[in-house]
C-alpha positions as CSV (number, residue, x, y, z in Angstrom):
1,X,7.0,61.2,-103.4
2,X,8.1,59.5,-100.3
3,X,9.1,56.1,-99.7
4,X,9.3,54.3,-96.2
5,X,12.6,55.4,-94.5
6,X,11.8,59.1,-95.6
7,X,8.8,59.3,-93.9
8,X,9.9,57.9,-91.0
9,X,13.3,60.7,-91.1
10,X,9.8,63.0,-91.2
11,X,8.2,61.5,-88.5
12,X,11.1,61.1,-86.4
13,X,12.3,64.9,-86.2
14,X,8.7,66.3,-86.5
15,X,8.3,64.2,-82.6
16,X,11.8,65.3,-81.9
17,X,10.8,68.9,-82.1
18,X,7.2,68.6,-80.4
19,X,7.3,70.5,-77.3
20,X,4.4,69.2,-74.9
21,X,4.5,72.5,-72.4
22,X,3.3,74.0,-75.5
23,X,0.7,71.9,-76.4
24,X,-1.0,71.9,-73.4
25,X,-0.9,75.9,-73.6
26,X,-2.7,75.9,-77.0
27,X,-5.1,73.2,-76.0
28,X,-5.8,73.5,-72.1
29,X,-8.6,71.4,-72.6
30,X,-6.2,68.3,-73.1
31,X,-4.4,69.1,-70.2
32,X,-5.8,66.7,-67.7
33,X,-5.6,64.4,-70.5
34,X,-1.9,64.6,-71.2
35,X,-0.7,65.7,-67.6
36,X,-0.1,62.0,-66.2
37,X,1.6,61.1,-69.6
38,X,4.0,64.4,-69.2
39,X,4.3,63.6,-65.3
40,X,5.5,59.7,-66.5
41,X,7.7,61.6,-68.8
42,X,9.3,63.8,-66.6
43,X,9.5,60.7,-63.9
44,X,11.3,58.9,-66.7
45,X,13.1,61.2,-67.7
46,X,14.8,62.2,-64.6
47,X,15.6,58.6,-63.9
48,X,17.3,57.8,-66.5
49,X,19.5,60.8,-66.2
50,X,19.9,59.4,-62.7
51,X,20.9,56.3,-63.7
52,X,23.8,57.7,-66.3
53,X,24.8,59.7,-63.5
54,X,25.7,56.8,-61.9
55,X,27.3,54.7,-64.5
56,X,29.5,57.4,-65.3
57,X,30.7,57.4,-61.9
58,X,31.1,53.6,-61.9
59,X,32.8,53.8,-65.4
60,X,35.5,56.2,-63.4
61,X,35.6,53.6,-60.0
62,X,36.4,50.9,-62.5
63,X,39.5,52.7,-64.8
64,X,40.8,53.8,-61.1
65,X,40.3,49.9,-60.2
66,X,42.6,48.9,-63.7
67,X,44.9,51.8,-62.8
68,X,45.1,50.1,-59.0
69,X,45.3,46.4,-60.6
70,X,48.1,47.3,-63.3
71,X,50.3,49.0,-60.7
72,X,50.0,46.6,-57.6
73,X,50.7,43.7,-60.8
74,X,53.6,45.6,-61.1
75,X,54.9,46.1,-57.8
76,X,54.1,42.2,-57.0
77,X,56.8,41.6,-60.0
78,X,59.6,43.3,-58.5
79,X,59.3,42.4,-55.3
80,X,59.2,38.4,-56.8
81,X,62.3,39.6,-58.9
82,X,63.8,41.1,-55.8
83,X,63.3,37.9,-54.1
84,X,64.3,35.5,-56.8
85,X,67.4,37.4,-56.7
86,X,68.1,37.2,-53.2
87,X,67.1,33.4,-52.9
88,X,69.4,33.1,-56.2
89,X,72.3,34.7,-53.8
90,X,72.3,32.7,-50.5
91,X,73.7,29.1,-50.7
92,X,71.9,26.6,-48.7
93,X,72.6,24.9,-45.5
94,X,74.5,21.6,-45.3
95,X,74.0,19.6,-42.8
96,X,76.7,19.3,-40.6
97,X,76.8,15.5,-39.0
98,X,74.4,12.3,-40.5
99,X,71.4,11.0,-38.8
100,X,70.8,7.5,-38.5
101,X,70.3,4.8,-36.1
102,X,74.1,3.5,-36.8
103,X,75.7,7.1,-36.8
104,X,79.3,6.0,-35.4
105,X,80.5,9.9,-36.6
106,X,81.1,12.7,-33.8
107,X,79.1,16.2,-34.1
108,X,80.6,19.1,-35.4
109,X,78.1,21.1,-33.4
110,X,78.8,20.8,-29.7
111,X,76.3,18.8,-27.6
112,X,74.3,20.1,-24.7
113,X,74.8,16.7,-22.7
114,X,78.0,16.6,-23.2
């Protein structure tokens, strides 16, 4: 009548729907029996909720991180475009009079000695 993954679908929803607080109503004399277990439980179950609590505000921390990451990337590139263009723009400076030892050539650029 059943086969293995039936009776486990069985199994499975007929724990799903057990409802301890009831139990222990209809049985008191279990209670002591099953309170730590329930206590655990409720211990557990509280920290786990705890803990998604806290990954889903990590989860959020992390898409405003991307958000941040993806628009400073983007601001980064157009100030580098900005300054590419501007270096592009200027010419560079030529040097006005040779240096050597044997430099026989006056300065264009006045002297401070005279």
């Amino acid at each position: 009548m059943y086969d293995a993954d039936s009776l486990t679908f069985v199994l499975s929803k007929t724990d799903q729907g057990f409802d301890t607080t009831q139990y222990i109503k209809q049985y008191p004399e279990l209670a002591d029996q099953v309170s730590e277990d329930t206590k655990l439980q409720w211990t557990l179950k509280g920290r786990r909720e705890d803990r998604e609590r806290e990954l889903s505000a990590e989860e959020k921390l992390l898409n405003q991180n991307k958000k941040t990451i993806r628009e400073l990337s983007k601001e980064v590139k157009d100030v580098t475009s900005r300054l590419n263009k501007f270096a592009g723009n200027s010419s560079p400076l030529l040097p006005t009079r040779k240096r050597g030892v044997n430099d026989s050539t006056k300065s264009k650029v006045p002297s401070l000695l005279g």
